[in-house]
N, C-alpha and C positions, 0 to 999 in steps of 0.2 A: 359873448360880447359881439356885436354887430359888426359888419365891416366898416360900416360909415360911423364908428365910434372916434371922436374927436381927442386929438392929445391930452386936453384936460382931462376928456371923461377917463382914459387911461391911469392919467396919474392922481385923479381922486380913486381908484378901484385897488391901485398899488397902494397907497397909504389903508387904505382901509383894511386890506390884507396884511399889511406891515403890523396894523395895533392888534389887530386879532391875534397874530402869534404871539406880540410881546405879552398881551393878555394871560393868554396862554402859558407861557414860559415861566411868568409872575405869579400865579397859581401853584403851579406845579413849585415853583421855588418855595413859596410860603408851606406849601403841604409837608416838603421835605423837610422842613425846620421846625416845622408843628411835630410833625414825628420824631426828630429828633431830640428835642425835648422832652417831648414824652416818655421817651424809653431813656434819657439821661434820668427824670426824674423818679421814674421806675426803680433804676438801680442804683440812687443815691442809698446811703448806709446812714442811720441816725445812730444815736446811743444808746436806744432801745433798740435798735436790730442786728442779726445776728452778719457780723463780716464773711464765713461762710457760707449761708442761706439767703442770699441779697432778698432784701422786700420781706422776708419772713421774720416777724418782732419774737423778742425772748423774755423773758425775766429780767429787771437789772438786774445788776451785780450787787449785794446785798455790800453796806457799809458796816466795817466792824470798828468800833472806837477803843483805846486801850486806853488806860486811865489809872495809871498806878500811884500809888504810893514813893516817894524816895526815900531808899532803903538807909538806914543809921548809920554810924560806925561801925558799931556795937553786931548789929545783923550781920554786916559782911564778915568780919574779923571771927563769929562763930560757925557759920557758915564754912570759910576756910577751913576750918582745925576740925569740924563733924565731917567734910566729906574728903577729910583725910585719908588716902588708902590703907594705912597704918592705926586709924581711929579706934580704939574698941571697940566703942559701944557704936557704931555705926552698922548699918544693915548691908549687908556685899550690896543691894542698891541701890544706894542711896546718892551715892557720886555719880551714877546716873540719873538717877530721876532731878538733881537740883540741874541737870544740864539740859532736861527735857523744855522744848519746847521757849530756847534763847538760841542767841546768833555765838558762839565760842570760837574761841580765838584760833583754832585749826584753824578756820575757816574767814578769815578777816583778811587773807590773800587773794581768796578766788573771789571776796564780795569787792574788794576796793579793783580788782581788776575788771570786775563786768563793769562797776562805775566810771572808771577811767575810759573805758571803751563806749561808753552810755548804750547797752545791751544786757539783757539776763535770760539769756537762753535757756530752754527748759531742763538742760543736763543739772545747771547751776541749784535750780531749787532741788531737784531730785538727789545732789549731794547732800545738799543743808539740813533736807528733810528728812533724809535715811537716817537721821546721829539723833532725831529724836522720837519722843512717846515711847519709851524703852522699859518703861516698867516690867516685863515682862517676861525683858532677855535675862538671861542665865548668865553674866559674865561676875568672873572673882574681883573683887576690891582689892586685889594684894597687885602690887608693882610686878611687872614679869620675870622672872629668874633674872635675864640679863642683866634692865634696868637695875634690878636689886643690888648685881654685882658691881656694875658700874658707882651704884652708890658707895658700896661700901670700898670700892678701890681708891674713889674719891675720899673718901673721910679718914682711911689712912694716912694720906699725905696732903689734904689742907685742912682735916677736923671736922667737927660735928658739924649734919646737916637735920635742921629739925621740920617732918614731914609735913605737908601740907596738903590740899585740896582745892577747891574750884573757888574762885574769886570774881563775885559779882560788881557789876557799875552799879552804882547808885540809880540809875536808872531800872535795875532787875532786868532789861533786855539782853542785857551782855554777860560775858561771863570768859574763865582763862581758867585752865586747870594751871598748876604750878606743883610740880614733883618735890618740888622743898625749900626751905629756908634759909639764909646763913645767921648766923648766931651774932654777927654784929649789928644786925637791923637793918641791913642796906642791900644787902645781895637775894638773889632767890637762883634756883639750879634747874637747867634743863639739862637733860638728857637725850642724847642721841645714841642709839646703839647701831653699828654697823652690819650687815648682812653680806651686801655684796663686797664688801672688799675685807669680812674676817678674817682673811689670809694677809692681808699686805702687813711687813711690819712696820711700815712707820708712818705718818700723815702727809711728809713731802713726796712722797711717792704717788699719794691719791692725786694728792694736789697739781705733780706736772702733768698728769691725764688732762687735766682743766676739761673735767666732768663736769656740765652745764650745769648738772639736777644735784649736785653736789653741796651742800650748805656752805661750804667753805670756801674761800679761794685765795692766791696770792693778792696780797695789795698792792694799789700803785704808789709813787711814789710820793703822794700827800700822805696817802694813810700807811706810809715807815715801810713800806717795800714786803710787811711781814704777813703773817697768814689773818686773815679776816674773814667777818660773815659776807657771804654771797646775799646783797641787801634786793637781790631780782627772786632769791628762795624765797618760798613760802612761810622758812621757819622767821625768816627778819622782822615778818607784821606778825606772827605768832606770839614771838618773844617780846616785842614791845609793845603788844597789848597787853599781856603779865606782866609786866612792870607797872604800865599807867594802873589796871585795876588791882596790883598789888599793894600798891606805894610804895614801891623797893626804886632803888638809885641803877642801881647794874645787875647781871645774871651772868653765872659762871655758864658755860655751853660746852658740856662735857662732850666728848667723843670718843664713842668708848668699842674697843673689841679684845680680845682676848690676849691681845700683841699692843691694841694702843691705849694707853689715857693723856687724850690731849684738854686742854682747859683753856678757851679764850673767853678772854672779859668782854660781854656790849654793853655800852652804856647806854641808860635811855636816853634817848629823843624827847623832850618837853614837846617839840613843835609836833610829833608824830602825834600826840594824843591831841593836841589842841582844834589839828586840821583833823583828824580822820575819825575820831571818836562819833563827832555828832552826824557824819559821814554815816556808821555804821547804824547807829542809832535808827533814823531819818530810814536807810534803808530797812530796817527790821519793820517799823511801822508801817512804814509807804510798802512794801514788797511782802516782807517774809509773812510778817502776820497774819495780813487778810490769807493767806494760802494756808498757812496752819489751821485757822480756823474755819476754814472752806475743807478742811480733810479731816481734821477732828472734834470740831463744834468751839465755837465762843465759851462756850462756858468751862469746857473743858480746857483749853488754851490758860483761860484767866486764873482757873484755880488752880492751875499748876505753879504759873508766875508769880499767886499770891502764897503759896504755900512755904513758905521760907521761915515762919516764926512756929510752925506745928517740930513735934521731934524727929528730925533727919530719921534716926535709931529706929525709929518704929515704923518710918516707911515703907 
């Protein structure tokens, strides 16, 4: 610029420099958000693509529908008494295979727990799924030596226990084994046999350890100060899902070692099957199934479920 450049002509040369940068800057802004969008959109995830391989599509996930029948009286009530361990004419399989491939009542602690927690981590299905598609294992239909003894220590001092087997929902997704029956039509028997404390001799003993993982525990002083079930054990939803699928009222809960027979009464919970039932249910369709049938095929899943009217015996 000249020397005899005039004040204006300065500050027309300053704004004209001034817009070119902003120019300038404005571009450059735009480029950066151009690009940044771009590679947002890049690694968006749809429902065809795979959440580890961002931008790489997969297969869906294949829909599996389940569509059963609701099973009779009549079905369940034969069902029970065939996969009796004590049945004769049952096949040593057969109390396995009616369990192949449903959600059982072991297991209605660790499902209503991932529920509560709204999570099902992949240890959860690799328990569920290890219990079934069994046909194959070598295990005896006969009650183990101990349980045995424990029965029969029980029926010396409260009477006859008449054997029982696996107890389907109406639904055929659920199921409860039940070790036996009481003869008045209202009770059913579970059995606990002890290991680790086969040595202690009595049950208050166990109990002031207040062993977390213990079934049992002192009560407070609503529930009579006296020994009760531990309703946080696993055996609490065990045993009151054999009840609802039983139709029995209460369950003796033997506790048994070589030193003790102890015998406390639960009674059922009406409200326990009202709310958690279709809880369990709802999860077997929504969760367990489509994974059964993604490991051992649809068809195989279904005719396992629907196999319930062919002969246990000949299984």
């Amino acid at each position: 610029m000249g020397e005899g450049s005039s004040p204006q002509d300065l500050l027309q040369t300053y704004r004209e420099t001034v817009a070119k940068i902003d120019h300038v800057i404005t571009n450059s802004k735009t480029m950066r958000e151009e690009r940044k969008e771009k590679l947002q959109n890049q690694r968006k995830v749809t429902p065809e693509e795979s959440p580890s391989e961002i931008g790489e599509p997969v297969q869906p996930q294949p829909v599996f529908n389940l569509e059963l029948p609701e099973l009779r009286d009549s079905d369940i009530v034969n069902i029970a008494m065939v996969t009796s361990r004590d049945y004769s004419g049952a096949s040593p399989s057969c109390w396995l295979r009616i369990r192949e491939n449903r959600l059982t009542s072991s297991n209605f602690h660790a499902v209503l727990s991932a529920l509560s927690r709204g999570t099902f981590p992949p240890s959860l299905f690799k328990t569920l799924m290890s219990e079934y598609y069994m046909r194959n294992t070598d295990v005896s239909k006969g009650l183990s030596g101990k349980k045995r003894k424990a029965v029969t220590a029980y029926e010396s001092e409260y009477g006859e226990v008449i054997p029982s087997g696996v107890w389907l929902d109406r639904s055929g997704v659920l199921g409860a084994s039940v070790t036996g029956l009481l003869p008045d039509g209202k009770g059913i028997l579970d059995v606990r046999c002890l290991y680790k404390y086969q040595d202690v001799d009595d049950i208050t003993t166990i109990l002031e350890l207040n062993d977390k993982n213990f079934h049992l525990r002192f009560g407070g002083v609503e529930e009579g100060e006296g020994v009760t079930l531990n309703r946080d054990h696993r055996l609490f939803h065990q045993v009151q899902g054999a009840l609802a699928l039983s139709g029995r009222s209460y369950c003796h809960v033997v506790t048994y070692t070589h030193r003790i027979l102890h015998v406390y009464r639960l009674e059922r919970e009406d409200t326990w099957a009202e709310y958690n039932l279709p809880l369990l249910r709802d999860f077997y369709r929504t969760h367990l199934f489509p994974k059964l049938c993604g490991k051992w095929g649809l068809d195989n899943v279904v005719k396992d479920l629907k196999q319930i009217n062919e002969p246990l015996s000949e299984v």
